[in-house]
N, C-alpha and C positions, 0 to 999 in steps of 0.2 A: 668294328670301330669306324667312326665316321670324326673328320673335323669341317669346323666351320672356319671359312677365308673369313674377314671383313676388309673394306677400305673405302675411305672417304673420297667422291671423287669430284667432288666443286661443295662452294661454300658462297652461302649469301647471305645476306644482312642478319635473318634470324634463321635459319634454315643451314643443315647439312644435306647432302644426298651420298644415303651410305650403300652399298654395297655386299653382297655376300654371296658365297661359293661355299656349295657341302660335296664332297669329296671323303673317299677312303683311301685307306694306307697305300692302295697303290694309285693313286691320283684318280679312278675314274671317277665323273660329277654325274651327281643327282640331281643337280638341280643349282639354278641362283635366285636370288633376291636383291629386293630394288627397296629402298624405303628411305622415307625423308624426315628428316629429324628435327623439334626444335628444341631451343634452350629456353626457359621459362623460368623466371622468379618467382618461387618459390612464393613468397609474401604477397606479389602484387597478383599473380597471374597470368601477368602479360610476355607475351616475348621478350628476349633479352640479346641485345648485342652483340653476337658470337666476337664478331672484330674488334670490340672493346676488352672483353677479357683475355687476361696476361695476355694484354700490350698485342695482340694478333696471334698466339702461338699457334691456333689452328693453322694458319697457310702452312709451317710445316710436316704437317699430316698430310695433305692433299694427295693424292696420287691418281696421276690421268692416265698412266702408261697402264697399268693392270684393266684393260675392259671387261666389262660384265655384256654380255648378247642381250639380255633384255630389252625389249621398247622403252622409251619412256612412257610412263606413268600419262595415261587420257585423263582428259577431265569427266566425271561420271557425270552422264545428263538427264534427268527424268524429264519427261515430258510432262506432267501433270494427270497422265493416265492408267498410273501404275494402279493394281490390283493389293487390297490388304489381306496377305494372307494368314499372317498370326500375331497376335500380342502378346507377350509371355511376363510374368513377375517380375523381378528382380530381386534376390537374395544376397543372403553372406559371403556364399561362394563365387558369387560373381564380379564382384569387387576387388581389387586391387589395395597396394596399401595406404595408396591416397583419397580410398576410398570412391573412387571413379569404375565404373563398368570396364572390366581389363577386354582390352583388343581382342583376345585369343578366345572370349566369351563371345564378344559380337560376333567373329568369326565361326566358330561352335553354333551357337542357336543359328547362323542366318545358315548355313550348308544340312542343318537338320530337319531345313525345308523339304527336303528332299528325302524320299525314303530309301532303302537297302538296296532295293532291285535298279532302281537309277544308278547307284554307283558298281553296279554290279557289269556295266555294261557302258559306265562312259567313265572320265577322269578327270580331275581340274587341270585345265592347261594355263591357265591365269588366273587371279587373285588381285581385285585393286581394290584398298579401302581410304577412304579419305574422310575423317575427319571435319565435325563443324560444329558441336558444341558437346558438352561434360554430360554425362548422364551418370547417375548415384544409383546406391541401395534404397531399394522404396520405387523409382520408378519404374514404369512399365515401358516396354519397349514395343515399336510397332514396325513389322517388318511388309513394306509395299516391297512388288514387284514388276516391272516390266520388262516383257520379252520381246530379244530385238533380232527377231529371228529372220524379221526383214531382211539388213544387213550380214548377219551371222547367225547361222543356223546353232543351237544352245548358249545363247549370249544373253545373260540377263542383268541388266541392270536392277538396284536398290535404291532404296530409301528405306532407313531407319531413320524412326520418331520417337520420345518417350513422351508419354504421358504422365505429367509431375503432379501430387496433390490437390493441386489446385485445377484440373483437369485439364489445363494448357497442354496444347502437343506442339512440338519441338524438333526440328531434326536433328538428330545426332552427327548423323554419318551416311554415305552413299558409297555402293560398294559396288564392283563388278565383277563376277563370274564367267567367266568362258571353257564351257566342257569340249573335250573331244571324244568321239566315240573309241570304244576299244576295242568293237570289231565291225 
């Protein structure tokens, strides 16, 4: 058995920054997470006022005293020289119930870049994804890479595209990966 911490620890205009600890029955931690949240209208699409609703109730969720060890969150930066290595469909199963490509997908197809014997001999020690526009059922997704081996030796930055009907490519989302070896 394992449980999940969570907590919220600052809050901005449209944006939470939440928190998470997995741990088992006898406290020892596997790992945490960092991730940033927004609230969004449903109707319009647009962000929504976390401090407008019920009157500010969020401030009292906040909690600064619980720290998570994690860095914050880099901004992912492509240079314009990444390499395209796969464009895949996009099905039923990869959708969400809002019908948006689910996170846990992106994250699935972009680490299957990678074949068996790679993980057989290194591990993820980071994970950033961020977010920059909606990609559906129907389009195609384009996953560029650039390795920044320069700076950090198995550091790879992304860029995910989708490719919409009308044959416009888009990016979705920019991700980063950093492996370390495991022997």
């Amino acid at each position: 058995k394992f449980y999940v911490e969570t907590w919220v620890d600052s809050v901005m205009k449209y944006f939470t920054s939440r928190n998470f600890k997995v741990v088992n029955e006898e406290g020892h931690v596997y790992g945490y997470g960092k991730s940033i949240w927004a609230m969004i209208d449903m109707d319009t699409r647009q962000p929504t006022d976390i401090f407008a609703v019920r009157e500010g109730l969020i401030n009292e969720y906040i909690e600064t005293s619980y720290e998570c060890p994690i860095e914050k969150f880099s901004r992912v930066k492509v240079t314009g020289e990444e390499e395209l290595l796969r464009s895949i469909n996009t099905y039923y199963n990869d959708v969400d119930v809002n019908g948006h490509i689910n996170s846990v997908k992106y994250i699935e197809h972009l680490l299957d870049l990678w074949d068996l014997d790679w993980y057989r001999t290194h591990f993820i020690k980071r994970f950033e994804i961020a977010y920059v526009a909606e990609a559906h059922h129907g389009d195609q997704l384009n996953f560029y890479r650039e390795h920044r081996e320069i700076e950090r030796e198995n550091d790879f930055n992304f860029k995910i595209t989708k490719t919409t009907n009308d044959n416009t490519e888009v990016e979705t989302c920019r991700c980063r990966v950093l492996f370390s070896s495991i022997l």
